[in-house]
C-alpha positions as CSV (number, residue, x, y, z in Angstrom):
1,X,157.2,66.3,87.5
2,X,158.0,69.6,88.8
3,X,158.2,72.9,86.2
4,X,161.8,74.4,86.8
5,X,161.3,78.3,86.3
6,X,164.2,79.5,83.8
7,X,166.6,81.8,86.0
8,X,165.4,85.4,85.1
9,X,161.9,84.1,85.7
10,X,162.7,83.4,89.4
11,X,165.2,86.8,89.4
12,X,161.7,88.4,88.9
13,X,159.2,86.7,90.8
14,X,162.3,87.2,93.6
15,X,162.5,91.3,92.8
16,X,158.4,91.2,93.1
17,X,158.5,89.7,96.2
18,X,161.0,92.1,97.8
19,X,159.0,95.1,96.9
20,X,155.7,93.6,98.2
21,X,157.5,93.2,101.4
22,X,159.3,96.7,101.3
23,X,155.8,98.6,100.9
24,X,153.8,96.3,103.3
25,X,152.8,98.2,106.7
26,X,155.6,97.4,109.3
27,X,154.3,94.9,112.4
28,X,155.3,95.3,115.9
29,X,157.3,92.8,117.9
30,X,154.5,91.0,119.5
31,X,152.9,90.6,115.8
32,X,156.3,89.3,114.1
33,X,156.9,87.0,116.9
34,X,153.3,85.9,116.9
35,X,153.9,85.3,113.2
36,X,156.6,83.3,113.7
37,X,155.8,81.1,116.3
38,X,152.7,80.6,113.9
39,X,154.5,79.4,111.3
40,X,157.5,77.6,112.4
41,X,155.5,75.8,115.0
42,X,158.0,77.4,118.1
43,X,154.6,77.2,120.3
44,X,157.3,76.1,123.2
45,X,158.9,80.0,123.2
46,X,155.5,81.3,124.0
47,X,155.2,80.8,128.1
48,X,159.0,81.4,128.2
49,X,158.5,84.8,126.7
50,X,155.1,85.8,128.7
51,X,157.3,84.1,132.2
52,X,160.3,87.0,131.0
53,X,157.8,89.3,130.8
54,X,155.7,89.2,133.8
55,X,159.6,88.7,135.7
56,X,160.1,91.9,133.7
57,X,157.1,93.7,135.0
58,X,157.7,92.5,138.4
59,X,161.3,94.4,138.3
60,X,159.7,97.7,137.1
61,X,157.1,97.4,139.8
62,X,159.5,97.1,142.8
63,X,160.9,100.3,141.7
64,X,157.9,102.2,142.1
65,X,155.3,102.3,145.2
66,X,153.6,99.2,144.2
67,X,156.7,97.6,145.5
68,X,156.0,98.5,148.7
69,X,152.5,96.7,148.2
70,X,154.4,93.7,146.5
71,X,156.9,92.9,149.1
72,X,154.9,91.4,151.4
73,X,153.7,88.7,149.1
74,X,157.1,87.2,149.2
């Protein structure tokens, strides 16, 4: 059978926890979403995301002279 942790037990396993978190080096957006893709198993959001982004990139180009160089293609 499963130990049950008495309650102030958890309150500081809980408090240790949030401090490791608070002083751990901050990740980027591309790492958190990396990390959770990775560990909820969202592999599905991936192309949708790099799709958004390339779109996003092809907006920002247009603007610029590439776009003259870009237009043609379509």
């Amino acid at each position: 059978m499963a130990e049950q942790r008495a309650p102030e037990r958890a309150d500081a396993d809980e408090a240790n926890d949030f401090a490791r978190e608070a002083a751990a080096k901050k990740k980027s957006v591309v790492g958190e979403f990396w990390d959770f893709a990775r560990q909820n198993k969202r592999w599905w959001m991936t192309p949708i995301i790099v799709i958004l982004l390339l779109l996003g990139l092809l907006v920002l180009a247009t603007g610029t002279g590439v776009g003259a160089l870009i237009y043609p293609l379509f």
